[in-house]
PAMIPA-172271 format. One record per atom (N, C-alpha, C): residue number from 0; atom name; x, y, z. Coordinates in nm, 4 decimals, decimal comma, always signed. Layout:
# residues N
NODE     k    a          u          v          w
NODE   NUM   CA          X          Y          Z
...
This chain:
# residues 121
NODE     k    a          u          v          w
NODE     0    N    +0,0842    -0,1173    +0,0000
NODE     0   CA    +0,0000    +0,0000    +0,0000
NODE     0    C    +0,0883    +0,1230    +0,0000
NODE     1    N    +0,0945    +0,2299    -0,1313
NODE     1   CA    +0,1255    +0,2854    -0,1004
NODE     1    C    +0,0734    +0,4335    -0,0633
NODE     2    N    +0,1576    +0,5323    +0,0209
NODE     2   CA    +0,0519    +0,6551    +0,0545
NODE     2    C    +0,1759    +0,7736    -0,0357
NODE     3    N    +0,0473    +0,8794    -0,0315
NODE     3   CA    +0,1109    +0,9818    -0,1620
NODE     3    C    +0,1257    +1,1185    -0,0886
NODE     4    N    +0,2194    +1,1661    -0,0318
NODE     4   CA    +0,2227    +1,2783    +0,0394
NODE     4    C    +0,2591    +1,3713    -0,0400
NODE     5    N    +0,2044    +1,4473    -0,0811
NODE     5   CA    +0,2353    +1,5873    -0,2354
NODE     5    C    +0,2807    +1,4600    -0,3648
NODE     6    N    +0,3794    +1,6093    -0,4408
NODE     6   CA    +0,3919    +1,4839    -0,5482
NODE     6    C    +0,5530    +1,4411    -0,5831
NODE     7    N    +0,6275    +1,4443    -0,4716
NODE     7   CA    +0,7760    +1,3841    -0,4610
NODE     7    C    +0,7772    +1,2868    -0,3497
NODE     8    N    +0,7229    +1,2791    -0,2871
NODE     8   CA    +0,7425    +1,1812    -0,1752
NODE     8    C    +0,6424    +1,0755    -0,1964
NODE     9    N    +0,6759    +0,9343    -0,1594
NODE     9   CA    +0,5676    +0,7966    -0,1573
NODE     9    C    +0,6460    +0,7546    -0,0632
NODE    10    N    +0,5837    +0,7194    +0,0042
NODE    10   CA    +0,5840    +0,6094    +0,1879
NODE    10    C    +0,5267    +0,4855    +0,1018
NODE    11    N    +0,6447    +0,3592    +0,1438
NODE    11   CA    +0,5856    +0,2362    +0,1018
NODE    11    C    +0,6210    +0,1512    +0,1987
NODE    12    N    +0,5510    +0,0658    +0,2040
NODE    12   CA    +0,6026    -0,0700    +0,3386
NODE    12    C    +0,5348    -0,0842    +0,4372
NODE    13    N    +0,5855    -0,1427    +0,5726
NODE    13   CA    +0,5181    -0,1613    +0,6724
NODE    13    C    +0,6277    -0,0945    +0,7892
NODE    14    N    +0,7184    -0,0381    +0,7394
NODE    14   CA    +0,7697    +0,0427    +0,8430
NODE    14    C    +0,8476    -0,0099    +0,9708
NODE    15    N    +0,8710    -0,1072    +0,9492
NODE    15   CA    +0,9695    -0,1989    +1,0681
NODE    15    C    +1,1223    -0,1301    +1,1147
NODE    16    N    +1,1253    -0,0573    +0,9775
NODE    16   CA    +1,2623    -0,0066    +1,0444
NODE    16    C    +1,3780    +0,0079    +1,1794
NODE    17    N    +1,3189    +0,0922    +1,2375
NODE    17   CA    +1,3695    +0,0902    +1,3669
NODE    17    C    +1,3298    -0,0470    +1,4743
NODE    18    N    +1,2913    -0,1055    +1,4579
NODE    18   CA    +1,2358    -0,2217    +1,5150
NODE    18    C    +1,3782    -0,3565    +1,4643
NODE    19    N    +1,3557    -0,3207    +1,3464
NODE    19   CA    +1,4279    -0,4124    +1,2989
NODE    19    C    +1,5977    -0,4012    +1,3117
NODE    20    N    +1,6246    -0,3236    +1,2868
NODE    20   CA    +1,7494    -0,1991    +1,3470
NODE    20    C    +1,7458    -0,2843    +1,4932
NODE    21    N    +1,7107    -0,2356    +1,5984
NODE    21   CA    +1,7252    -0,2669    +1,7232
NODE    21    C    +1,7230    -0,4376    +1,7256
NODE    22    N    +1,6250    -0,4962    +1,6844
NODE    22   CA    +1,6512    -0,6444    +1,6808
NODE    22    C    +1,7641    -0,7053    +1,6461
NODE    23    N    +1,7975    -0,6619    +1,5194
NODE    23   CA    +1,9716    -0,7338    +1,4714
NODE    23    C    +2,0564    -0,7092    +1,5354
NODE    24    N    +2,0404    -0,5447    +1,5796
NODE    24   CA    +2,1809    -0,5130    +1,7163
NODE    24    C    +2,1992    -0,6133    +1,8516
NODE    25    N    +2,0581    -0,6386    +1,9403
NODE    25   CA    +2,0397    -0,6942    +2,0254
NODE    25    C    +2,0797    -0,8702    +2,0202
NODE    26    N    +2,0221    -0,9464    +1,9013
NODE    26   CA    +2,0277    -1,0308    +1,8697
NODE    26    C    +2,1795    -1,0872    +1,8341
NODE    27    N    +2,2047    -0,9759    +1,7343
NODE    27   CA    +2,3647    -0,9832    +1,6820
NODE    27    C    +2,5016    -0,9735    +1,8258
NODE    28    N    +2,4087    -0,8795    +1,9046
NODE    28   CA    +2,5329    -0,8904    +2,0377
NODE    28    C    +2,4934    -1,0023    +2,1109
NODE    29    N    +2,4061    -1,0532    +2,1115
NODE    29   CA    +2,3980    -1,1700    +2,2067
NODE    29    C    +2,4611    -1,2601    +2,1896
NODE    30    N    +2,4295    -1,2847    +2,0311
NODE    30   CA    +2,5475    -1,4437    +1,9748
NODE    30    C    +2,6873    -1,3944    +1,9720
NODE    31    N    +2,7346    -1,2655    +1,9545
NODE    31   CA    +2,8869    -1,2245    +1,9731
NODE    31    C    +2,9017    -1,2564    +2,1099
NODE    32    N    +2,8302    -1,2480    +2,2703
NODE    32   CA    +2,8664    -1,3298    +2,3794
NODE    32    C    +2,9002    -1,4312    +2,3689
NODE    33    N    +2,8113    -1,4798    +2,3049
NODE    33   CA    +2,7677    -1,6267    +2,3533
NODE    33    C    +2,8984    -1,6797    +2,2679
NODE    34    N    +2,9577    -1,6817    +2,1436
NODE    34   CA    +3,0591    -1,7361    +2,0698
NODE    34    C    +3,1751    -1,6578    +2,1586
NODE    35    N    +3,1979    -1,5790    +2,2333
NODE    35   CA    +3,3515    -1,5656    +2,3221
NODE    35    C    +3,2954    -1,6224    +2,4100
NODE    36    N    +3,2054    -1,6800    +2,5045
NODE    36   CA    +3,1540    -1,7295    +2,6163
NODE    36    C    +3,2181    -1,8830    +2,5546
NODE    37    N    +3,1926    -1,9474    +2,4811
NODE    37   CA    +3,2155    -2,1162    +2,3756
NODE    37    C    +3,3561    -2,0940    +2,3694
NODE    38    N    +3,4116    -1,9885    +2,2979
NODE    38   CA    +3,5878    -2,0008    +2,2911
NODE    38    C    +3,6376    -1,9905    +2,3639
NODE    39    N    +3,6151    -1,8965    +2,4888
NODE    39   CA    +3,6981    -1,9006    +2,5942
NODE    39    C    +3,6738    -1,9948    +2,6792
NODE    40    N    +3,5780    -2,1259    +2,6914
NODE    40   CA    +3,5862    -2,2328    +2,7557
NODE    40    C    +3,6399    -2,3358    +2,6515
NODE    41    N    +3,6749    -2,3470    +2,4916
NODE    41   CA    +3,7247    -2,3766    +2,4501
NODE    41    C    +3,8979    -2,3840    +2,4199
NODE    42    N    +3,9237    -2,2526    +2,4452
NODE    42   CA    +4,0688    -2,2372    +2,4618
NODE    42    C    +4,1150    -2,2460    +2,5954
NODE    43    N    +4,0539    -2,2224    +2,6910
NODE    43   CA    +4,0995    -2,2251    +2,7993
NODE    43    C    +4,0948    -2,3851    +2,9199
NODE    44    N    +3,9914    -2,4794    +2,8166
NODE    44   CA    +4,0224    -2,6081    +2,8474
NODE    44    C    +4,1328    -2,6576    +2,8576
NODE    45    N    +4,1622    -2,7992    +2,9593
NODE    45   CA    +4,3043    -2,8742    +2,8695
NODE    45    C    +4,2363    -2,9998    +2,8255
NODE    46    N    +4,3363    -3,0625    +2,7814
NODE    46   CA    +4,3278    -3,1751    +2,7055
NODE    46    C    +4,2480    -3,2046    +2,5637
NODE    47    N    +4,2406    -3,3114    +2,4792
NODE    47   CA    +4,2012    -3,2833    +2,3644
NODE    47    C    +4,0616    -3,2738    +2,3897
NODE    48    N    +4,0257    -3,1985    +2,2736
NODE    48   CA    +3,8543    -3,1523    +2,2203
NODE    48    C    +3,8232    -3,2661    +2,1492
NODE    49    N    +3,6862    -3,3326    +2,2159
NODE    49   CA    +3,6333    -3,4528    +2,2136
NODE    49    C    +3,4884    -3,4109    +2,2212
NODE    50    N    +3,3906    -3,5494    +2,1942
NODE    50   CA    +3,2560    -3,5731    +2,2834
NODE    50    C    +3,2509    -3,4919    +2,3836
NODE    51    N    +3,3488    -3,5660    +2,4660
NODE    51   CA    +3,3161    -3,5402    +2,6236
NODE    51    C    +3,3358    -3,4118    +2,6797
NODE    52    N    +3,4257    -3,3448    +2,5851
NODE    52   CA    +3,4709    -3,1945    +2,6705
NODE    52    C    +3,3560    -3,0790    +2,5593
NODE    53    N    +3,2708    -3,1316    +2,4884
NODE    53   CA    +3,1730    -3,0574    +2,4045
NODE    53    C    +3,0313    -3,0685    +2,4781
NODE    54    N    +3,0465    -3,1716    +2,5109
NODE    54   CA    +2,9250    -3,2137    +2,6935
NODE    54    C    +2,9283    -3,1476    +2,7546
NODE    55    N    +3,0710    -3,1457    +2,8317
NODE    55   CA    +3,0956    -3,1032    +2,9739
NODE    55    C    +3,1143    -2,9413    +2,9545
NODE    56    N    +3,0841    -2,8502    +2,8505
NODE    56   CA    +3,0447    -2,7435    +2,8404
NODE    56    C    +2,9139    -2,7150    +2,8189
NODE    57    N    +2,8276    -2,7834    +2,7517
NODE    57   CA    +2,7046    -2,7783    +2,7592
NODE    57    C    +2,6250    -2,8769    +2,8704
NODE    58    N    +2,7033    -2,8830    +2,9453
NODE    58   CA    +2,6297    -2,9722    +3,0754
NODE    58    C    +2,5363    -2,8716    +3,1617
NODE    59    N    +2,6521    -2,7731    +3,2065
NODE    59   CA    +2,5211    -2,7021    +3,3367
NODE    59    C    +2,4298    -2,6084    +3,2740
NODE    60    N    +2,3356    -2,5784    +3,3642
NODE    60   CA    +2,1738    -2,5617    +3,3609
NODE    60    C    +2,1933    -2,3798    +3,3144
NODE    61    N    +2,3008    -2,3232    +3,3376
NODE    61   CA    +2,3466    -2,1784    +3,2746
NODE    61    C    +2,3313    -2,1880    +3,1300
NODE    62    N    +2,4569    -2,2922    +3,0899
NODE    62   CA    +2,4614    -2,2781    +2,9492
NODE    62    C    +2,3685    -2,2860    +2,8489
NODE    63    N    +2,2984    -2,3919    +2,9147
NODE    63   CA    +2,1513    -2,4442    +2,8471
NODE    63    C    +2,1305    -2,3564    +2,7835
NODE    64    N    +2,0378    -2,3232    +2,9333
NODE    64   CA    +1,9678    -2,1741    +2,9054
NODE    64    C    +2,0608    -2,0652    +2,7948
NODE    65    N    +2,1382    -2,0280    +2,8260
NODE    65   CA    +2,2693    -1,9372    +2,7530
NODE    65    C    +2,2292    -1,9693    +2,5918
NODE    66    N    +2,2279    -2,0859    +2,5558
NODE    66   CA    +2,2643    -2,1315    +2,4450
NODE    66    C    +2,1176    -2,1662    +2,3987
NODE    67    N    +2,0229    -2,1733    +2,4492
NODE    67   CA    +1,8636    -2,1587    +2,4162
NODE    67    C    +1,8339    -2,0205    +2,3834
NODE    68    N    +1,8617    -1,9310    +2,4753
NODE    68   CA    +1,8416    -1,7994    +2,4344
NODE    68    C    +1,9058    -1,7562    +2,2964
NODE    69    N    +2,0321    -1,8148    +2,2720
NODE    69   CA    +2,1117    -1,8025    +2,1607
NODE    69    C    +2,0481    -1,8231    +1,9894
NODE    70    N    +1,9670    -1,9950    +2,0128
NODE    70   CA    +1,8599    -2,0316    +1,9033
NODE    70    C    +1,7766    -1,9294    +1,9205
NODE    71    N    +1,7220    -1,8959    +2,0025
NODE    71   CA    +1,5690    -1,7889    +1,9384
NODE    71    C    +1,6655    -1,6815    +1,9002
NODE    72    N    +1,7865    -1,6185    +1,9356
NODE    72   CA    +1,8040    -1,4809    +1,8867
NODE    72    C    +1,8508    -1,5087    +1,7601
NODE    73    N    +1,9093    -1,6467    +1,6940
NODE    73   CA    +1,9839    -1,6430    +1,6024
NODE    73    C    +1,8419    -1,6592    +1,5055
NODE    74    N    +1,7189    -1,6972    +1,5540
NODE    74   CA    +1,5807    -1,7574    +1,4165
NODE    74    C    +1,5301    -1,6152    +1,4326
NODE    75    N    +1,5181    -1,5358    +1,4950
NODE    75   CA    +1,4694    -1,4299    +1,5315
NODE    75    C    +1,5502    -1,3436    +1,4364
NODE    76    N    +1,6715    -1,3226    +1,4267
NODE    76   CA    +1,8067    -1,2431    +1,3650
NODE    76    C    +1,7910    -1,2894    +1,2157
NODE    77    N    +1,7742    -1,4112    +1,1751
NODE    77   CA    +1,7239    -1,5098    +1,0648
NODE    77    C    +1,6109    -1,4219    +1,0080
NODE    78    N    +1,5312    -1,4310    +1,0675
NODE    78   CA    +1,3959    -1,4489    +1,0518
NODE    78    C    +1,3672    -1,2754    +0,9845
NODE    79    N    +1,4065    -1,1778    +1,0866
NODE    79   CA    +1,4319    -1,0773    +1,0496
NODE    79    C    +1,4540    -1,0392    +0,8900
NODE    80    N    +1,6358    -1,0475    +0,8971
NODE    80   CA    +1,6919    -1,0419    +0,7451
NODE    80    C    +1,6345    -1,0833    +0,6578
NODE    81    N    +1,6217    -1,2245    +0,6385
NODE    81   CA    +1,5264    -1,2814    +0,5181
NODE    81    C    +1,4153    -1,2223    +0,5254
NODE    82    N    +1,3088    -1,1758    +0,5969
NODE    82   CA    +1,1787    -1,1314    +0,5873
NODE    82    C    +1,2044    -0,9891    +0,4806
NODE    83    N    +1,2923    -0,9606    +0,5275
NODE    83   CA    +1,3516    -0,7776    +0,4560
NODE    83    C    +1,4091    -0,8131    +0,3258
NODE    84    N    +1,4421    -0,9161    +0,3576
NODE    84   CA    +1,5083    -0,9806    +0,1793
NODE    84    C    +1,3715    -0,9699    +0,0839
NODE    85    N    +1,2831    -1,0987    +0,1232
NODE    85   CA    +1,1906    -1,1157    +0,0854
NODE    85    C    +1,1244    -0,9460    +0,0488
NODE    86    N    +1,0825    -0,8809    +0,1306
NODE    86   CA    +0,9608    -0,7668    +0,1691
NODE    86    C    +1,0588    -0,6514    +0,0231
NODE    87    N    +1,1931    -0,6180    -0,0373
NODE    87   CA    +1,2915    -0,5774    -0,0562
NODE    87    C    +1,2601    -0,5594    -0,2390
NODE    88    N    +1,2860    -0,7601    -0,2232
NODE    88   CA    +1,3397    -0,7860    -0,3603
NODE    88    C    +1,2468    -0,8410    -0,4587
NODE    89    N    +1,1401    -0,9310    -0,3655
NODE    89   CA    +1,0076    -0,9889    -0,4336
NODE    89    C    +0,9448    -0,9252    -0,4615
NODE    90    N    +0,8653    -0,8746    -0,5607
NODE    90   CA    +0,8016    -0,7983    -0,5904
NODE    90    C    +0,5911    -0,8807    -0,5664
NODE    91    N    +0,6105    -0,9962    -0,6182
NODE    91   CA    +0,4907    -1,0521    -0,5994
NODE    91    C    +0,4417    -1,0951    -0,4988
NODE    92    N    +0,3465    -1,0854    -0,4904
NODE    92   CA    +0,2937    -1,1407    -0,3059
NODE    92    C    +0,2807    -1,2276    -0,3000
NODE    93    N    +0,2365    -1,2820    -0,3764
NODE    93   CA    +0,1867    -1,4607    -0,3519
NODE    93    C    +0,3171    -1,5404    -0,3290
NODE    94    N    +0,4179    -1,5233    -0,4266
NODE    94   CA    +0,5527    -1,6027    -0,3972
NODE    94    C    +0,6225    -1,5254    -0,2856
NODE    95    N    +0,6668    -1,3950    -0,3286
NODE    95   CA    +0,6811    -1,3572    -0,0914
NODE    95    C    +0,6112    -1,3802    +0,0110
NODE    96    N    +0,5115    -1,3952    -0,0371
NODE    96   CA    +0,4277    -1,5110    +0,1278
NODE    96    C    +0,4842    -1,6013    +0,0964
NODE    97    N    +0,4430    -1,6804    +0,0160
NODE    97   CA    +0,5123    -1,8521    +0,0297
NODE    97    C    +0,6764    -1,8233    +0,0518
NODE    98    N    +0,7421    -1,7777    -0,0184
NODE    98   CA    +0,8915    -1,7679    +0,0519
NODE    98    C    +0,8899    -1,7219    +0,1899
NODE    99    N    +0,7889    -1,6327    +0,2291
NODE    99   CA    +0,8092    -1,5870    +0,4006
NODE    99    C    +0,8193    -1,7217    +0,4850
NODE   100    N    +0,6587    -1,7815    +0,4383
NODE   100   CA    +0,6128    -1,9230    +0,4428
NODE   100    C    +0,7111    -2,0320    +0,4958
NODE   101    N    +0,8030    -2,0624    +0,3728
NODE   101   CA    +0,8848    -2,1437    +0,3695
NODE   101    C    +1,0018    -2,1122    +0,4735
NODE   102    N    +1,0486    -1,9586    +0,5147
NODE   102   CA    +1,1213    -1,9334    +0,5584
NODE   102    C    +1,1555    -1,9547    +0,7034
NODE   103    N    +0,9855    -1,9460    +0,7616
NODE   103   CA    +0,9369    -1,9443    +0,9036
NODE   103    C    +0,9164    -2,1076    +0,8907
NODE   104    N    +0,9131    -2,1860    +0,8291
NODE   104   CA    +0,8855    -2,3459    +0,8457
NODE   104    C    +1,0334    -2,4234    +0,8784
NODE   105    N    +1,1214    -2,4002    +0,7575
NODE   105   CA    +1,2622    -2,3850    +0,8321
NODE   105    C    +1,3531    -2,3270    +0,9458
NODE   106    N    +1,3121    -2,2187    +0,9187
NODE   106   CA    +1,3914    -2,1994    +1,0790
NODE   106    C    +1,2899    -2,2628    +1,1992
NODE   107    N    +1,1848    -2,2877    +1,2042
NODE   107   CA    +1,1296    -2,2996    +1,3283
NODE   107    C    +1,1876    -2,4531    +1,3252
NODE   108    N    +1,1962    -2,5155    +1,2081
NODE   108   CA    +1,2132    -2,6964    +1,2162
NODE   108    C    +1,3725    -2,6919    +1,2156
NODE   109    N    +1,5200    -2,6157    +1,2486
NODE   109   CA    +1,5904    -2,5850    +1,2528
NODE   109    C    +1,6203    -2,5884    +1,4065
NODE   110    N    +1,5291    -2,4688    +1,4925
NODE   110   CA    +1,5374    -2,4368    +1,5605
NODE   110    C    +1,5233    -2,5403    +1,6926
NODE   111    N    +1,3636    -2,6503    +1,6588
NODE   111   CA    +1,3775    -2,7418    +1,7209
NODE   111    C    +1,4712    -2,8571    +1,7362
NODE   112    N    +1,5233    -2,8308    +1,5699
NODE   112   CA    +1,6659    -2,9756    +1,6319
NODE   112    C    +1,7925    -2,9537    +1,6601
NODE   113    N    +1,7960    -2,8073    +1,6737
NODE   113   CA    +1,9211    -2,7569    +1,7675
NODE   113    C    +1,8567    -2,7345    +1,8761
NODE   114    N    +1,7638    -2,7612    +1,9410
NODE   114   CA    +1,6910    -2,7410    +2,0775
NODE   114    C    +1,7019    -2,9210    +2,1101
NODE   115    N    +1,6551    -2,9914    +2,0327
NODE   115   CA    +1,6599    -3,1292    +2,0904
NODE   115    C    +1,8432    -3,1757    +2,0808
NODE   116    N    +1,9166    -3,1582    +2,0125
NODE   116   CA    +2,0717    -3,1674    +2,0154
NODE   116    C    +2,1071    -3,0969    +2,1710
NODE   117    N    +2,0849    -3,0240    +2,1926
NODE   117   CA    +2,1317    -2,9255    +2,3144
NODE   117    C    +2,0774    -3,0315    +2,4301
NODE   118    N    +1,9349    -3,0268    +2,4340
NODE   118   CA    +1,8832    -3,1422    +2,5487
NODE   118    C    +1,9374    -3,2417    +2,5652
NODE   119    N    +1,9970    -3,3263    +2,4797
NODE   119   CA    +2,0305    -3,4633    +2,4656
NODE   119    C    +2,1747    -3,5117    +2,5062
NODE   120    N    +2,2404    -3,3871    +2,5460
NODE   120   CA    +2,3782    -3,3833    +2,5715
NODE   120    C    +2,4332    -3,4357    +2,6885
């Protein structure tokens, strides 16, 4: 929809801007923790990097969590970009819904089997 303010200016979209802006920042700094939070228990381990020492970092009930919060910011951060891809470059609606569609079916079926990998550890 677009709106016609005189006759040089057109407003088009849904206006997410600043929304979206703040989401990638927030989202984007969280996983920059969370990946020096993983290396620095990675480098600062001893012995070789195995199974067991990829466990015994995702063992306690912090990291979990840590690293749960991490999946929603990274499908969320996902979810974002591609939506703006989509909203951007597609011009047709019917195939940018179904690509939105498709987009939100993957990451959410993504999201659960890096959620069941994490549990299972």
């Amino acid at each position: 929809m677009a709106v016609n303010y005189g006759s040089k200016r057109t407003v088009v979209g849904a206006h997410y801007g600043l929304a979206d802006w703040l989401v990638q920042r927030f989202t984007g700094g969280l996983m920059a923790i969370f990946t020096v939070v993983v290396l620095a228990q990675v480098l600062f381990s001893h012995g070789p990097m195995g199974y067991d020492k990829w466990a015994g970092i995702f063992a306690s009930q912090w990291m979990r969590v840590l690293t749960f919060s991490v999946i929603v910011a990274l499908v969320w951060h996902a979810w974002v970009g591609m939506r703006n891809v989509w909203m951007d470059y597609v011009k047709s609606v019917g195939v940018r819904m179904t690509l939105q569609a498709l987009t939100l079916v993957w990451l959410i079926g993504c999201a659960g089997w890096a959620f069941q990998i994490v549990w299972r550890l």
